[in-house]
BAPAZA-468873 format. One line per field, with one value per residue (C-alpha): x, y, z. Coordinates in steps of 0.05 Angstrom, whole numbers, plus 5000, padded with zeros to 4 digits. Example, Ala and Ser with C-alpha at 12.3 -4.5 7.8 and 13.67 -1.06 7.14 Angstrom:
// residues 2
X = c(5246 | 5273) .
Y = c(4910 | 4979) .
Z = c(5156 | 5143) .
//
This chain:
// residues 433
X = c(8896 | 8916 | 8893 | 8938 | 8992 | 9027 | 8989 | 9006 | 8950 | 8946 | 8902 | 8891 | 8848 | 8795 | 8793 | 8839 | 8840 | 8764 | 8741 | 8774 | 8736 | 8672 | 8686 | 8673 | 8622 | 8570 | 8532 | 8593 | 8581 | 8557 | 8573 | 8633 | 8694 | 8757 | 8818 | 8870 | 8944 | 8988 | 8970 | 8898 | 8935 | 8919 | 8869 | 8909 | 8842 | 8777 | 8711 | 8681 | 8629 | 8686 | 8720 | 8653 | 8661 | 8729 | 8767 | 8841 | 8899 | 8951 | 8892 | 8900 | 8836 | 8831 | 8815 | 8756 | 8715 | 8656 | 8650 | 8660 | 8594 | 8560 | 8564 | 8566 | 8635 | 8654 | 8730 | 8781 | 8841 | 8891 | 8889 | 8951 | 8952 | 8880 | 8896 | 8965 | 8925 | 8876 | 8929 | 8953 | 8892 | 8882 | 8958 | 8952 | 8883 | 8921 | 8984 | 8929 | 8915 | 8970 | 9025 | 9078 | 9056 | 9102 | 9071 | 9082 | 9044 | 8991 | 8942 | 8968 | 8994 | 9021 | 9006 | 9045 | 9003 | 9035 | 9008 | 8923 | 8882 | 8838 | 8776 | 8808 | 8855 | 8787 | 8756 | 8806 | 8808 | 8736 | 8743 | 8792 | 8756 | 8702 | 8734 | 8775 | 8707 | 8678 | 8726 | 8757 | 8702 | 8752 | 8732 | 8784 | 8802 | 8846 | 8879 | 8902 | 8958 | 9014 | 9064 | 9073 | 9051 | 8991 | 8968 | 8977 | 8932 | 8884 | 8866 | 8868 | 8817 | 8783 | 8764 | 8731 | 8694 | 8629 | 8610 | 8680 | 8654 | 8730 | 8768 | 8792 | 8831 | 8874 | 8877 | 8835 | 8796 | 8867 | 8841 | 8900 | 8958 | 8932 | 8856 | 8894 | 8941 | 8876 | 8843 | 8893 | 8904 | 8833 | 8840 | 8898 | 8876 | 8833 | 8887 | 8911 | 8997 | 9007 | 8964 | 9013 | 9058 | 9130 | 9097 | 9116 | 9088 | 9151 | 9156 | 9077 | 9093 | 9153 | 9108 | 9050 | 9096 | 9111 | 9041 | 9029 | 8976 | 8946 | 8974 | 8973 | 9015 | 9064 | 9065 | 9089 | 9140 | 9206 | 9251 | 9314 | 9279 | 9243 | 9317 | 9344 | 9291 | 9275 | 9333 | 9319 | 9265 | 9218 | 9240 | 9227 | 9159 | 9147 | 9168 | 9124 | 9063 | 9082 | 9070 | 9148 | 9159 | 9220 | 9194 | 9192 | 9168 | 9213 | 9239 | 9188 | 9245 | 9294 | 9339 | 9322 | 9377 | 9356 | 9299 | 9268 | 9219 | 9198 | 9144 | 9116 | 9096 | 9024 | 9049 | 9118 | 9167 | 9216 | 9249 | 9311 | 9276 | 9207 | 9251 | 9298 | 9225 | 9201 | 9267 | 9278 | 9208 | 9222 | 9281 | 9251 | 9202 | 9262 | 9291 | 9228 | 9228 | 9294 | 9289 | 9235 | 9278 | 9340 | 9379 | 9432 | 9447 | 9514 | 9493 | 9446 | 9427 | 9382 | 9346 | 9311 | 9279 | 9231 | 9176 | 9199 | 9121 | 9119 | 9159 | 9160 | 9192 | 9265 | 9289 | 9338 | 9359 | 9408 | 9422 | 9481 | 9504 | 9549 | 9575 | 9564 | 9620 | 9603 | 9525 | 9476 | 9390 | 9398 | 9342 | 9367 | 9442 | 9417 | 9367 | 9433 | 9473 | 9413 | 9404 | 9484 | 9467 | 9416 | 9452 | 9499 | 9452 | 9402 | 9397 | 9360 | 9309 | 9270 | 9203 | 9209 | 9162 | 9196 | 9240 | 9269 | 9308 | 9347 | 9382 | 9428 | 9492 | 9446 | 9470 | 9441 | 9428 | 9468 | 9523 | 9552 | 9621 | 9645 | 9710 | 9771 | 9728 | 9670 | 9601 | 9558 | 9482 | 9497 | 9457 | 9425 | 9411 | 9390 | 9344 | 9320 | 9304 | 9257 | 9219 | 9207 | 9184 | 9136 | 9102 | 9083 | 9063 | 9014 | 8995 | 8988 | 9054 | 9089 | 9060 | 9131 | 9179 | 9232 | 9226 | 9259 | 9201 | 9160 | 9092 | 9042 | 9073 | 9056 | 9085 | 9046 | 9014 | 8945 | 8898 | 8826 | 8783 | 8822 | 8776 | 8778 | 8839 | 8785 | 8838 | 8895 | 8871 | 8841 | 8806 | 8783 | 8746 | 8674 | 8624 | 8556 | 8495) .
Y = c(1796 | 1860 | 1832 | 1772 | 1771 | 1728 | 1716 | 1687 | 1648 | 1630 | 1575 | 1581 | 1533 | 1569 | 1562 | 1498 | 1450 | 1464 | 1456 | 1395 | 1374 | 1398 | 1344 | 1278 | 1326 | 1355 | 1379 | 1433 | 1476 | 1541 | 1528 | 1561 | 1510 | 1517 | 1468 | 1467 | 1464 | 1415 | 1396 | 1431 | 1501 | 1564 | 1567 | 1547 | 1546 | 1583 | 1581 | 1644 | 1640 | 1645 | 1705 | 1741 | 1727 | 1761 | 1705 | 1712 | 1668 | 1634 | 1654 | 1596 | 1574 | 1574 | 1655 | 1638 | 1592 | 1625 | 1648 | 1576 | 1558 | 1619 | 1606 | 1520 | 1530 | 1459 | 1439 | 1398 | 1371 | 1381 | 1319 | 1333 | 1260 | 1281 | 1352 | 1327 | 1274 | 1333 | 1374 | 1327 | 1309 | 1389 | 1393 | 1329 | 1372 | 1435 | 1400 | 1360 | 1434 | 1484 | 1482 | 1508 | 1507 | 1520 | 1485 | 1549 | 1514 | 1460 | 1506 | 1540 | 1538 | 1595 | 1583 | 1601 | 1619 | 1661 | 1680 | 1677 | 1739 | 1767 | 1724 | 1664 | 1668 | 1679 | 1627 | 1573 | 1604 | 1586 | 1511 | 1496 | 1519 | 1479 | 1419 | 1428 | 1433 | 1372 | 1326 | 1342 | 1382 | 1441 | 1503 | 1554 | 1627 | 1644 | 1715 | 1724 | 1778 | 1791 | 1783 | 1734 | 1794 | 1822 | 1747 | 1743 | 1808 | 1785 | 1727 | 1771 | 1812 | 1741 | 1726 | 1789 | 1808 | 1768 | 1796 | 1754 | 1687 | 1667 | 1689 | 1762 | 1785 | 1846 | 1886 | 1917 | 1895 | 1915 | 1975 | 2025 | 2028 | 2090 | 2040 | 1989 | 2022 | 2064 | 2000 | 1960 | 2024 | 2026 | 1957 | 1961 | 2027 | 1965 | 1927 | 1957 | 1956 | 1909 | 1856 | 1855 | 1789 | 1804 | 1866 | 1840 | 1865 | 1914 | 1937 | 1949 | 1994 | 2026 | 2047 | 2076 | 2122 | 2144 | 2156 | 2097 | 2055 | 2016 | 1981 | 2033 | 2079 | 2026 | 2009 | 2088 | 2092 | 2119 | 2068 | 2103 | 2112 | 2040 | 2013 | 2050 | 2039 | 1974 | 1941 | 1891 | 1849 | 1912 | 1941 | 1876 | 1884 | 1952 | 1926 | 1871 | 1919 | 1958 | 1900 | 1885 | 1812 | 1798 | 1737 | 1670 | 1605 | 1563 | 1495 | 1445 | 1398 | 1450 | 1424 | 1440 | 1462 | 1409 | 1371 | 1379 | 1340 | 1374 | 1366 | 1398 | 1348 | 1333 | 1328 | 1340 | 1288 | 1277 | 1211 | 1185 | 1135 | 1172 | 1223 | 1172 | 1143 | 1219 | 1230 | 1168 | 1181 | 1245 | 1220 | 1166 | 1213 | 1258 | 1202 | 1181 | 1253 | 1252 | 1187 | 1220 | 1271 | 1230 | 1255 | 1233 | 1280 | 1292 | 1322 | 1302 | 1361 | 1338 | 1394 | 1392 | 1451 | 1455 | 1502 | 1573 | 1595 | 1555 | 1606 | 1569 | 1508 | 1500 | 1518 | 1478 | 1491 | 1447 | 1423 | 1379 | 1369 | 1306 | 1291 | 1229 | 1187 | 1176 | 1215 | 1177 | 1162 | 1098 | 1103 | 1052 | 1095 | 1159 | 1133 | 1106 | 1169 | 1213 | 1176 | 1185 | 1255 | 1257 | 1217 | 1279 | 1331 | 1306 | 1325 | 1294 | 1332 | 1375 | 1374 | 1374 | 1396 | 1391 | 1364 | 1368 | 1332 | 1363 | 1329 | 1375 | 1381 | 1349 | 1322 | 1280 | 1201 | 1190 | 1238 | 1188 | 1172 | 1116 | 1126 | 1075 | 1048 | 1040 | 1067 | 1055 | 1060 | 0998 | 0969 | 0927 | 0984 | 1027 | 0975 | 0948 | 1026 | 1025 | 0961 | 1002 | 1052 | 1022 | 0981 | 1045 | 1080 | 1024 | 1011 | 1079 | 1105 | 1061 | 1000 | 0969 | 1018 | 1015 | 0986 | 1042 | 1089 | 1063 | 1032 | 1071 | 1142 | 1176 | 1240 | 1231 | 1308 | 1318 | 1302 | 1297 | 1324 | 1295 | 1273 | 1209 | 1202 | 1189 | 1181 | 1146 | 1091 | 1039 | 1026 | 1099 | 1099 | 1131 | 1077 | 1094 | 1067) .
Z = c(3274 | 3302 | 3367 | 3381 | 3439 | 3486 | 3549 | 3617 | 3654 | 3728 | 3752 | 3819 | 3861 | 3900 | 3979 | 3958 | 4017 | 4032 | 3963 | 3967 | 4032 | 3995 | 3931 | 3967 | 4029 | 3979 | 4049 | 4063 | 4001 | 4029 | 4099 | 4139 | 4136 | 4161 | 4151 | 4212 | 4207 | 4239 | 4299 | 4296 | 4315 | 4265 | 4198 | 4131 | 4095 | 4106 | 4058 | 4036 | 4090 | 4140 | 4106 | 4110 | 4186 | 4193 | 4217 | 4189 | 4152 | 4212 | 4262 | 4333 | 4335 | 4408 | 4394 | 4358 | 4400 | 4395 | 4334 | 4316 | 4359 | 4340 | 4263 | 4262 | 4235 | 4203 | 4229 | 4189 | 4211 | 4148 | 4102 | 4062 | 4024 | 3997 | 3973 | 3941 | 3893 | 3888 | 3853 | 3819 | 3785 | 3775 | 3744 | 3693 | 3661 | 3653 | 3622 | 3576 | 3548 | 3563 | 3511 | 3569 | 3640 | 3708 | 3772 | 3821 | 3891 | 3906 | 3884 | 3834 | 3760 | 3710 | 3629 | 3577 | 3507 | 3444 | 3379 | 3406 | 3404 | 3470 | 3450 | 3440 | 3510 | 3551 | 3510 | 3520 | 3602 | 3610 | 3572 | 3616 | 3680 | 3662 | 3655 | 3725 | 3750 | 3716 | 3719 | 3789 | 3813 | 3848 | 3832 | 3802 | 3782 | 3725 | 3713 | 3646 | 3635 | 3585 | 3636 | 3702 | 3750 | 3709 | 3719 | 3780 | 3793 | 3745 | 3786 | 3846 | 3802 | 3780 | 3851 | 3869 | 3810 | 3802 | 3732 | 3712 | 3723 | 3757 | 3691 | 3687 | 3636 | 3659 | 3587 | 3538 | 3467 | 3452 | 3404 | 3425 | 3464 | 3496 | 3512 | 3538 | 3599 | 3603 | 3620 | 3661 | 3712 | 3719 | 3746 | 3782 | 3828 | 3857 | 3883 | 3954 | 3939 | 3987 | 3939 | 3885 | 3879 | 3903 | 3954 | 4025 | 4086 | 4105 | 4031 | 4029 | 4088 | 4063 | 3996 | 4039 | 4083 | 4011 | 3989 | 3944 | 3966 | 3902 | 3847 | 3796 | 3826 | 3842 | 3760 | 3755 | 3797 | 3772 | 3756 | 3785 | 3852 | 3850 | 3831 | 3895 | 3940 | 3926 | 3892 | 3832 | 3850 | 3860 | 3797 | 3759 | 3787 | 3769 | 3698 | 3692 | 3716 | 3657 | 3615 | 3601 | 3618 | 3663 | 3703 | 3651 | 3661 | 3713 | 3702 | 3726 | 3750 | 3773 | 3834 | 3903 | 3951 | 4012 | 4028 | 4092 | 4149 | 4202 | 4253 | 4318 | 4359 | 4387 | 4461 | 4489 | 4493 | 4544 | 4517 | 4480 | 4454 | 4427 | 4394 | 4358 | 4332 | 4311 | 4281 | 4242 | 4211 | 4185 | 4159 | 4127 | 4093 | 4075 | 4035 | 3998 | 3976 | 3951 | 3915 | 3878 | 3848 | 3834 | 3875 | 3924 | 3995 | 4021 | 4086 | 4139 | 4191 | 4250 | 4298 | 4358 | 4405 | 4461 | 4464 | 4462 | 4474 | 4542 | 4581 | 4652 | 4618 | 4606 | 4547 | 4498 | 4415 | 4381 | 4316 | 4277 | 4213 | 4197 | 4122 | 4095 | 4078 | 4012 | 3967 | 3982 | 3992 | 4024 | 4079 | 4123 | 4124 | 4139 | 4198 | 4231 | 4216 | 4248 | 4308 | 4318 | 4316 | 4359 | 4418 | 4410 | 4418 | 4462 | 4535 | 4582 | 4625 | 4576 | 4537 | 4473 | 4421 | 4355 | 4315 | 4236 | 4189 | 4132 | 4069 | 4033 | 3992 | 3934 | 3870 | 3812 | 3825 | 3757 | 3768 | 3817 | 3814 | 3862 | 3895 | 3919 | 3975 | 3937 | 3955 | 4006 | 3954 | 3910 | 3859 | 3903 | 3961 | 3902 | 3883 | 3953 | 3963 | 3894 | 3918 | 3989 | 3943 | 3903 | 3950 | 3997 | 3930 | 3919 | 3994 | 4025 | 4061 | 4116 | 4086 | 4098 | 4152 | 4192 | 4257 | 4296 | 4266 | 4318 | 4322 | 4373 | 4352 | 4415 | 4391 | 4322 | 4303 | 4319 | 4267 | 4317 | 4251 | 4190 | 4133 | 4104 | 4056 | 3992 | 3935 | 3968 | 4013 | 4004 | 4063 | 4060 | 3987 | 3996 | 3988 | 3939 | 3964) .
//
């Protein structure tokens, strides 16, 4: 058929964290909603109803008080256990039906189809939007494109076009050449420049002082002056507006660079011994996280910092990073090393407000070769570690801890308006009547 291409497909979860909310709270559909970062400071979610209202992304809450009261605006404390089995769930459906698929965020997914013509592609697109809906009951938007980028402003397209029905496809019956770029700059002088995946904010301003304000003029740019004006990665985008695919599918399991834990605390705190408990958490969650991806960490960096906003109160940055003696993700080994840290940095006499733990110089769990002295993760640690593992897997997190994580927590995050966590505690499963 003279119609059949290579496509990429994004999935991307609409309004994700309040969509999840609205799943197990069928009374929130078409009400404002807005899910809270950490410690119930700035919007990380907002419904529809609340974009209509004008309320931005990263906006403190505080500002909007009113506006809140004015409009019944439902609060939600984030409820990041919930909306991680969410995607999940979302992820296993798409990999049930997507020949090659790349996991880009929580929300979001790119497809890989070849050898399918334009009818089929939105076909299939719909099917699996349906069933996401279904089975999961998240609602989603899919772009479909014939590279990464066109995707990606397909699904930009997706979610503001309501003849689409959430899938857009960003090309034409694919009758010419000439129909098709016809048809894709018509939909791209929709898209303000700034909109465009891989368009920051100083670039977007850079390219209007220049007289290019949408996405179609962006896909036209000379490639000698995008190349000197905006290096590589703008060129690549330029490319892949002009249907010439330069971004692939990414390994699903490729190795991160460090794992990190960090928190901002709910209240200051001004002790030894309450930061040793914040910091031994977050290393404890560090090391989970590294277990999960095989890996073994060389390096252990703690931080702590007061609060820079608070300009009355003393102020105090420090951070350390120690080697390990020999790669490990022993839990109970790096909680010792970070709290010898910490007794180094730590100064007594100011407040306090966060704290973060890093794990780097990572390598492979089974690329470990012991040395004359042995190591320190034997098979028994290694297996000790796994038993940990499973038993918070299967009893919700901190099931079995450390003792020097603490019990009462008193610098815990603020979580006033969290939802129940529906999927991954037991105690918390909704109940049918």
């Amino acid at each position: 058929m003279k119609d059949v291409q290579t496509f990429f497909l994004l999935v991307d979860c609409n309004n994700f964290y309040v969509s999840c909310e609205r799943v197990f709270n069928p009374s929130l559909e078409d009400m404002p909603v807005i899910v809270l970062s950490n410690n119930d400071g700035c919007v990380i979610s907002r419904s529809d109803e609340v974009k209509v209202l004008g309320i931005p992304m990263a906006a403190p809450i505080f500002q909007y008080k009113n506006e809140i009261k004015l409009h019944n605006i439902k609060l939600f404390s984030a409820n990041f256990p919930l909306y991680g089995d969410m995607s999940r769930r979302v992820m296993s459906i798409v990999a049930r039906h997507a020949p090659k698929m790349e996991v880009y965020s929580i929300d979001e997914v790119f497809v890989h189809i070849k050898g399918i013509s334009h009818d089929r592609v939105q076909y299939f697109a719909k099917k699996l939007r349906h069933r996401i809906k279904k089975e999961v009951g998240i609602p989603v938007s899919i772009g479909i494109g014939t590279t990464k980028t066109l995707a990606k402003a397909a699904n930009y397209l997706a979610k503001r076009t309501v003849s689409s029905h959430g899938v857009f496809l960003l090309c034409s019956c694919g009758q010419t050449d000439i129909c098709s770029h016809a048809q894709i700059d018509n939909h791209l002088q929709q898209m303000d420049v700034g909109s465009v995946w891989g368009i920051g904010r100083k670039t977007r301003a850079f390219l209007h002082n220049h007289g290019i304000y949408n996405a179609s003029q962006l896909k036209h740019l000379d490639h000698a002056w995008t190349k000197r004006e905006l290096h590589k990665p703008g060129l690549e985008t330029v490319l892949e507006l002009q249907g010439v695919v330069v971004k692939k599918l990414e390994n699903l399991h490729k190795s991160k660079k460090s794992i990190i834990c960090s928190r901002s605390f709910s209240k200051p705190v001004t002790t030894l011994e309450h930061l040793s408990e914040a910091v031994t958490e977050f290393v404890a969650r560090a090391a989970e996280k590294l277990r999960e991806e095989h890996e073994l960490t060389s390096i252990i960096t703690i931080y702590i910092a007061t609060n820079r906003h608070r300009k009355h109160d003393k102020q105090y940055t420090q951070s350390l990073s120690i080697p390990m003696p020999a790669p490990t993700a022993d839990t109970a080994t790096l909680i010792k090393t970070a709290q010898n840290i910490l007794t180094k940095i730590y100064k007594q006499g100011y407040r306090y407000k966060k704290a973060l733990a890093m794990l780097s110089g990572l390598m492979r769990d089974d690329s470990l070769q012991d040395n004359l002295f042995g190591s320190s993760f034997t098979p028994q640690r290694k297996q000790l570690m796994a038993t940990l593992d499973t038993i918070n897997t299967t009893w919700g997190s901190n099931t079995l801890m450390f003792a020097s994580q603490g019990i009462a927590k008193p610098w815990r995050m603020k979580r006033a308006m969290r939802s129940p966590r529906y999927t991954t505690k037991w105690d918390e499963l909704v109940f049918v009547h």
